[in-house]
N, C-alpha and C positions, 0 to 999 in steps of 0.2 A: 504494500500500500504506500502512495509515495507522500509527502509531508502536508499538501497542499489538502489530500482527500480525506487526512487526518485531523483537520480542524477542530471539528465537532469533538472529539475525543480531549483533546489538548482544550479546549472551550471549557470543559466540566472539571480540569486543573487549571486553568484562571481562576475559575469562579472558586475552587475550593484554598488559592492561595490569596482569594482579595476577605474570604473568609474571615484564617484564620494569621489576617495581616499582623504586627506584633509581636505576634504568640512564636514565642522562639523553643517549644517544648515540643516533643514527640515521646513515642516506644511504647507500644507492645505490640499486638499481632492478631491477625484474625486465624481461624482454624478452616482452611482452604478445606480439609476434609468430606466438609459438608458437602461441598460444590459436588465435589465427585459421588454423591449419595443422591443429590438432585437430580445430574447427568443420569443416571444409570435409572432415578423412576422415571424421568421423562422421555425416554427411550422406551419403557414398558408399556408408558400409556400411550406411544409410539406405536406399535405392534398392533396396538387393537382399535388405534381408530383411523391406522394405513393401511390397504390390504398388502401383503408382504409375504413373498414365498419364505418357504421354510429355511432352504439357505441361506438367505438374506437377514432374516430374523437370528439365525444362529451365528452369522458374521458380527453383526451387533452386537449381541450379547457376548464373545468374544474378544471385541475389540473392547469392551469395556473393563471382562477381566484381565485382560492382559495389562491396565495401566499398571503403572508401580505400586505398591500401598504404603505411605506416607509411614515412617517412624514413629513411636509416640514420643510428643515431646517430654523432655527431660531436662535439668540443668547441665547442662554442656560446661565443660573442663576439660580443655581439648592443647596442643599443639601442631604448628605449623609445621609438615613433612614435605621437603621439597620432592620432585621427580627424581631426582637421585639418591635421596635418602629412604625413597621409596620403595627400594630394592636390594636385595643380595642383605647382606650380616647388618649394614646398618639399619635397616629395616626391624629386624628381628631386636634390634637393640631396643630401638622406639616398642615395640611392644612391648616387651620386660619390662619398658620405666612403666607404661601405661597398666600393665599387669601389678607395679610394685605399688603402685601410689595410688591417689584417684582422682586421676584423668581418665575421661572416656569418650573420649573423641581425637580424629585426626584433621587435619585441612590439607586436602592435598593438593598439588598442582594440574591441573586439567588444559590449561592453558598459560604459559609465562611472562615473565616480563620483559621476554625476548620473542614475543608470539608466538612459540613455537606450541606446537599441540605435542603434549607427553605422550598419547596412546596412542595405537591403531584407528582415529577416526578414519568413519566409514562418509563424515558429512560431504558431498559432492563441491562445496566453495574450499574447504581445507584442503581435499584432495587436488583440487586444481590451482591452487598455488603451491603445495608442496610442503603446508605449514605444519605436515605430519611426517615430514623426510627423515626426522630424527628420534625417532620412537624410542622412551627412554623405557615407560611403564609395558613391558609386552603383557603383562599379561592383567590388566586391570581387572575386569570383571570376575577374575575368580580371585584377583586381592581384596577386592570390595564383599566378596560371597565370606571369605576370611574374616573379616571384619564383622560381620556381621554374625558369626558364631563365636564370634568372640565379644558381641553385645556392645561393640565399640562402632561411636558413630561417625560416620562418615559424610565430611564437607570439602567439596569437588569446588578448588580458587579459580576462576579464570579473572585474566587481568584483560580488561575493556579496554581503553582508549588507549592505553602507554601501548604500541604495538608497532615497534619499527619495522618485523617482519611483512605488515601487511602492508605498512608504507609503502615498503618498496617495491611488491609485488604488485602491487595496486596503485601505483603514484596517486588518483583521481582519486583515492579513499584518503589520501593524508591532508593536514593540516598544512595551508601554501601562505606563503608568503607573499606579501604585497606586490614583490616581481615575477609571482605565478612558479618559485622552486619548492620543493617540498622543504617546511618548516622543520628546525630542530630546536630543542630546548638546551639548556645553559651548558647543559653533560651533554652533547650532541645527539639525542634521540628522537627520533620522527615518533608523531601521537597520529592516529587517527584522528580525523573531524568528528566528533561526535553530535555536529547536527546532520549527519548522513545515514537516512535510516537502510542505507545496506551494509553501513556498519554495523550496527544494533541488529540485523538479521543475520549478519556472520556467527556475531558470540553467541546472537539467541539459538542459533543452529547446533553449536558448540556443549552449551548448556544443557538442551534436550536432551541430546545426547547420553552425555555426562547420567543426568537424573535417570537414562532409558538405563544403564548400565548401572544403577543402584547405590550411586550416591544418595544420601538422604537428604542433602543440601547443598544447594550453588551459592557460593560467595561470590560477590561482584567486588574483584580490585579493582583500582584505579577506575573505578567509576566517575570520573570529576575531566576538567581540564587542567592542562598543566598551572602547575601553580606561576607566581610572580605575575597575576592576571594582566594587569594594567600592562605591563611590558608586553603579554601574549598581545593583547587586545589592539596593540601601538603596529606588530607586526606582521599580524595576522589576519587572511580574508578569508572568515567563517563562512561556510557554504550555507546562508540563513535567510533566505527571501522574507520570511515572513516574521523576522523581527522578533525571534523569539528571545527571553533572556535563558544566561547556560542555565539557572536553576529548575527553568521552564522543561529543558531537553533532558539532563538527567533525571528528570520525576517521569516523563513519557517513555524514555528506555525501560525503565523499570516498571512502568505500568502494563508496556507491552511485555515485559518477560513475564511477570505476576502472571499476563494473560493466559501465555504460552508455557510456561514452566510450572507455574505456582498450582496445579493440583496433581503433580507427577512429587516434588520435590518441596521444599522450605524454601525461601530466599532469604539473603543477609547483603547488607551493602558494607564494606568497609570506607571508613570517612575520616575523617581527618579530627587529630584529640578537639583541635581549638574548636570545632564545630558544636561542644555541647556547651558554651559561653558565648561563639560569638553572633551576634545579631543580624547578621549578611550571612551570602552564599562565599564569602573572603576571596571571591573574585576567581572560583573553579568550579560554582555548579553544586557546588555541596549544600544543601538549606537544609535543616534537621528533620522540619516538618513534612516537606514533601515527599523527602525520601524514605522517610518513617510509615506513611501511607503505603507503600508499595511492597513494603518486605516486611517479613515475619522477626528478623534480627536486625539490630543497626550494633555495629563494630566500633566505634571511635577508637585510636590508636595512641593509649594513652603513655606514650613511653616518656615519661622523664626528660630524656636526654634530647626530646625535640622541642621541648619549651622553651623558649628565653630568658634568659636572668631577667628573674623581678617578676616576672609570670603572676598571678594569685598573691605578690608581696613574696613571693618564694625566691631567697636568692641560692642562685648553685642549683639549680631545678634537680640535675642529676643525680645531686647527692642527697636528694631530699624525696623520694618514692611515696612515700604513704601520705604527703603532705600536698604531690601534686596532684596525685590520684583522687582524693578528697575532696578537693576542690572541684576536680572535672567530673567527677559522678555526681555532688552536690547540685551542681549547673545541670547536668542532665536529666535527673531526680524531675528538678524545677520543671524540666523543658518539656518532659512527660504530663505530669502533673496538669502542666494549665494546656496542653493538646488533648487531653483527652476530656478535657471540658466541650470542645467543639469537634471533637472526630472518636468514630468507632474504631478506628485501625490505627494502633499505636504498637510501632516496635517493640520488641522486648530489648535492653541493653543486653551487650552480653559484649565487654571492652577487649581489646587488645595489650595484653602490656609485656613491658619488656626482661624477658631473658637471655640478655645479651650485654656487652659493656663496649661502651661509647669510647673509644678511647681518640677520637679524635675532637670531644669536648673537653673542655679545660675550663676548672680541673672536672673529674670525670673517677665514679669507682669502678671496683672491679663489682659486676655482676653477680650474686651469689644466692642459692636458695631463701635467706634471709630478706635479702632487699626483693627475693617476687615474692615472696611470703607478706610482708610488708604494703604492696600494692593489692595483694588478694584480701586483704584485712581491711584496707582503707575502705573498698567500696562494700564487703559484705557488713561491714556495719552502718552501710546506708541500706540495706537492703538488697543487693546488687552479687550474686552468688555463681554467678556465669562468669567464666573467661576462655580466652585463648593467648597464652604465652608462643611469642616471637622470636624466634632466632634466625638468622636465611640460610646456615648450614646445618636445622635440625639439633646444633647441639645444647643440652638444657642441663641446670643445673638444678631443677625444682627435683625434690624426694620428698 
């Protein structure tokens, strides 16, 4: 469907962000299960008021049970397994911690931050660019069936717009520059345009997928524009006829994956920490409220070591865990709170934080079970008992 014929749809997200204008609060979630309860009577009372051969009637009913059946939800305490941690002895290591402690859940990669697709996709856009040439996971679906008798749940990360692979395979999908070359950001990386909705039908292809093969949940990374917006926005000529702003686009990506995903699968968007205090989209498309409407989880990334000296009055952020964390689940508490005053569909939090050490902030500690111990305290004493601990080479020191 192309941007233009989608109006209508986009129209009923105006009107629900001129709503709840202000209101800087989101999180918790609707139980998409239903949906799939409604599908399957209205398909019966299908049958008897269509006439409809017997094959035809038994295709339906077929195609019904074959969807996925959604996981029941749980509090998730989960870590981040890359593609290559998702295989051979380090693999098996990650499950011993997840066996030793209690974490139960994985994020794995489905998609990177190199665009590459981890597995055997079968999606006909992946296959023709080749974005699956380098098959790290061979053998997913029977690691995910793994997972699953081992009651450990399973959330399938693809990374959305940061995607230089499809930049270049695609040049007409990326982010161009004022002299019409394909844009890169500060570290040299081409993003996709994310007002291009054959971008949002690549990933959404992606995702399907993923969920068809029994992930229990799709994480949307880098679902935003690149940050340092004002500079983007100085160099950049967004593919946008119709005027939309980015917090506009990233709340419709996600409305259409909810469409297309959300009764196979959970959704969760990961976002940016400063997003549960600040009052703008901080100029990438991030807004709490909209994007909180469309998934079942929202992530903020509340690591320490990306705050600023002086953040919440917090000086040395990094050496200070439990006090940054505090603060940004307090703000998001709040953010929740006065959104679900005006909306049914409120994510549930469930944060990001860090088990890794920053050593290229100064000064900067060394990371250790106590300091993630420290951020899992801050926020479970707002109430807040969900996380997923970050590392990018899988290695954690939580026990």
């Amino acid at each position: 469907m192309c941007l233009s014929t989608n109006m209508n749809r986009l129209s009923v997200i105006l009107f629900g962000c001129m709503v709840i204008q202000g209101v800087t609060g989101c999180s918790a979630k609707m139980d998409s299960i239903k949906n799939e309860i409604n599908r399957a009577e209205s398909l019966n009372e299908l049958e008897h008021k269509i006439p409809a051969s017997l094959p035809e009637t038994k295709a339906i009913k077929a195609e019904v049970s074959a969807l996925p059946t959604k996981a029941a939800k749980q509090v998730v305490k989960g870590i981040y397994v890359s593609a290559w941690s998702a295989v051979g002895n380090k693999f098996e290591q990650l499950l011993t911690l997840v066996d030793q402690t209690d974490l139960n859940a994985m994020v794995i990669d489905v998609k990177n931050d190199s665009g590459q697709v981890t597995y055997a996709s079968t999606v006909p856009a992946v296959n023709e660019i080749g974005a699956n040439s380098n098959v790290i996971i061979q053998d997913l679906k029977a690691k995910l069936q793994r997972l699953k008798e081992k009651k450990i749940y399973s959330i399938g990360r693809v990374v959305v717009f940061k995607d230089p692979y499809l930049s270049k395979q695609k040049s007409n999908y990326a982010m161009q520059s004022l002299a019409g070359a394909v844009w890169k950001d500060n570290k040299g990386i081409a993003w996709v345009d994310p007002y291009k909705e054959a971008v949002w039908d690549y990933n959404i292809q992606i995702a399907k997928e993923a969920a068809q093969l029994g992930f229990d949940e799709i994480q949307f990374d880098y679902v935003r524009f690149p940050e340092n917006g004002k500079q983007v926005d100085r160099e950049v000529q967004f593919d946008n006829p119709n005027k939309l702003t980015k917090a506009q686009v990233i709340e419709a990506f996600l409305q259409r994956a909810k469409e297309q995903v959300g009764q196979q699968a959970y959704l969760s968007a990961d976002v940016f920490g400063l997003t549960t205090s600040s009052e703008n989209d901080m100029g990438i498309g991030q807004e709490w409220a909209g994007i909180s409407k469309q998934v079942n989880y929202i992530s903020p990334m509340l690591y320490p070591s990306h705050y600023s000296n002086g953040m919440y009055g917090v000086k040395n952020p990094d050496l200070q865990p439990y006090a940054i964390v505090s603060k940004a689940i307090s703000d998001a508490n709040g953010k929740n709170l006065r959104l679900k005053q005006v909306s049914s569909e409120v994510a549930e939090i469930r944060p990001w934080y860090q088990d890794f050490t920053a050593t290229w902030v100064k000064p900067h500690k060394t990371y250790r079970a106590a300091d993630v111990n420290e951020q899992i305290k801050a926020a479970k004493e707002q109430g807040v008992e969900q996380f997923l601990l970050w590392n990018s080479n899988s290695n954690y020191s939580y026990r």
